[in-house]
C-alpha positions in Angstrom: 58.7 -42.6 38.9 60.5 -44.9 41.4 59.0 -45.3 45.2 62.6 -44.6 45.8 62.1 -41.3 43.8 59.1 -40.7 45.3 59.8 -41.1 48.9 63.1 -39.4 48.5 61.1 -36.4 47.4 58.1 -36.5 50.2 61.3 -36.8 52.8 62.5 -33.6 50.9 59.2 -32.0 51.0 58.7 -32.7 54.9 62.3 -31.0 55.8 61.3 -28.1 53.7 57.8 -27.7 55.5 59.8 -28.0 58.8 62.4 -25.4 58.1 59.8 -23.0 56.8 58.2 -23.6 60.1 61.3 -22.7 61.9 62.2 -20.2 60.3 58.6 -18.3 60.5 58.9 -19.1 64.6 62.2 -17.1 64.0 65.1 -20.2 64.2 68.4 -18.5 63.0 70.2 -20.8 59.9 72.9 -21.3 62.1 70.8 -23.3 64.4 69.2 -24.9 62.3 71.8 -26.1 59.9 73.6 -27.4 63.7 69.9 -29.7 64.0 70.7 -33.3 63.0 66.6 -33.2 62.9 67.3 -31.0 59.5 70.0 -33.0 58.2 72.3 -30.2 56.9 75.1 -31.3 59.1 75.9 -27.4 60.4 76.1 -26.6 56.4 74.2 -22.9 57.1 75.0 -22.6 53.0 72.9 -26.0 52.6 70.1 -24.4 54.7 69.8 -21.2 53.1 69.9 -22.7 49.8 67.1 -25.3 50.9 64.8 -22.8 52.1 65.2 -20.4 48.7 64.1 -23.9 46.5 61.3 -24.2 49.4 59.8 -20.5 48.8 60.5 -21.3 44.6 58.8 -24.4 44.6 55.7 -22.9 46.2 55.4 -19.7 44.3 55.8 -22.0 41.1 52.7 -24.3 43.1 50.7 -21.0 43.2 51.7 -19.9 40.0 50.8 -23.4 38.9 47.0 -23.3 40.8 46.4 -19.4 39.4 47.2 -20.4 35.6 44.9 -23.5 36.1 42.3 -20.7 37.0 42.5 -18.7 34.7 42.3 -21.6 32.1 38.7 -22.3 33.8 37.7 -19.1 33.4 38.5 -18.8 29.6 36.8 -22.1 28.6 33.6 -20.8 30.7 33.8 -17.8 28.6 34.5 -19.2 25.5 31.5 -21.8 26.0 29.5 -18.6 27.3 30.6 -17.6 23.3 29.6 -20.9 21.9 25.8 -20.6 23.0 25.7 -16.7 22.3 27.2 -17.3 18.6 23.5 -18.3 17.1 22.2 -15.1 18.2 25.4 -13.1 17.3 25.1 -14.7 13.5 21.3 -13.5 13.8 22.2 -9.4 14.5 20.8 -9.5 18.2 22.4 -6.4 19.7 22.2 -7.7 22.9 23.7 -10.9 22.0 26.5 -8.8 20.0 27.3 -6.8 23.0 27.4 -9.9 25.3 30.0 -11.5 23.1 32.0 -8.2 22.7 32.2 -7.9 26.3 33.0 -11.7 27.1 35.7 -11.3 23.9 37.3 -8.2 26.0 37.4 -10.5 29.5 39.2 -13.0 28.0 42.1 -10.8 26.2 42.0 -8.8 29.4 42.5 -12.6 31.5 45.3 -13.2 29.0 46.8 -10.0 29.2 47.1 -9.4 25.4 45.2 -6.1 26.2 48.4 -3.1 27.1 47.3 -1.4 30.0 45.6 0.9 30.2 47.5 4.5 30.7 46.9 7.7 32.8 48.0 10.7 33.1 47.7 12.3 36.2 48.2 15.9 37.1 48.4 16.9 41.4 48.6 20.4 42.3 48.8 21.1 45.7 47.2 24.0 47.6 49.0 25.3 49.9 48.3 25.0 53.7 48.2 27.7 56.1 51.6 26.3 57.4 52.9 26.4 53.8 51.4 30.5 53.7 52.7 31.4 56.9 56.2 29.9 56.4 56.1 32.1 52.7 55.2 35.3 54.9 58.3 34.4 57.4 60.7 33.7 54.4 59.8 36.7 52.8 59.9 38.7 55.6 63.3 37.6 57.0 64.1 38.2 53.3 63.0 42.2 53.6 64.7 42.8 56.6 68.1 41.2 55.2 68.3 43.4 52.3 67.3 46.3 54.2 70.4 45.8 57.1 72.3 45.3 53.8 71.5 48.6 52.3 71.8 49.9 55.9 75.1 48.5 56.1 76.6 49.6 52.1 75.1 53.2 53.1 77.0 54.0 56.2 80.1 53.4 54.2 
């Protein structure tokens, strides 16, 4: 890569740090796509657009750091594997077990295990609010009928 390249993209870098800052301190696009400090020559389109490739490139950086991660962590295991598999090829059951366990952490840290599913049942008891407001409703529901049949036997 050219120091042209490179510069061009630490120049990039910078106004993208600086409108992230703005933007956090609560800076509307408007103002600062009118900022000749920002470059965007009052293009609010340029702005918006900049700051959606900042908050991409950074979430591809973390994505980036957490894969590297979880990388470590599988060659840890496997070595972990690697100094267990002389006693695993002797029938320790310790040893066995170890490696089983170590073999589930690393499908589970490469997500080839499916997940693992519940079913989940909630019944709710009802609160004295819940009883009371029955009692009302029912009630109400007694009187009606019985101003109803009033009402059908005086005709």
């Amino acid at each position: 890569m050219s120091d042209v390249n490179r510069y061009g993209k630490v120049l990039v870098s910078e106004r993208r740090a600086k409108l992230i800052k703005a933007r956090i301190d609560g800076i509307s696009y408007e103002t600062i796509a009118d900022d000749p400090e920002f470059g965007y020559g009052g293009d609010v389109s340029a702005a918006r657009k900049d700051f959606t490739r900042a908050r991409r490139a950074a979430k591809a950086a973390e994505q980036e750091m957490a894969d590297v991660w979880v990388q470590q962590q599988i060659d840890r295991l496997e070595h972990y594997l690697v100094c267990l598999s002389p006693r695993v090829d002797r029938g320790e059951p310790r040893a066995i077990e170890v490696a089983v366990k170590v073999g589930e952490r690393i499908a589970k840290l490469l997500g080839i295990d499916a997940p693992v599913r519940a079913e989940v049942t909630v019944e709710e008891a009802p609160t004295v609010q819940d009883l009371e407001l029955r009692d009302m409703i029912n009630a109400a529901k007694a009187r009606i009928a019985a101003e109803e049949a009033a009402l059908r036997g005086g005709q």
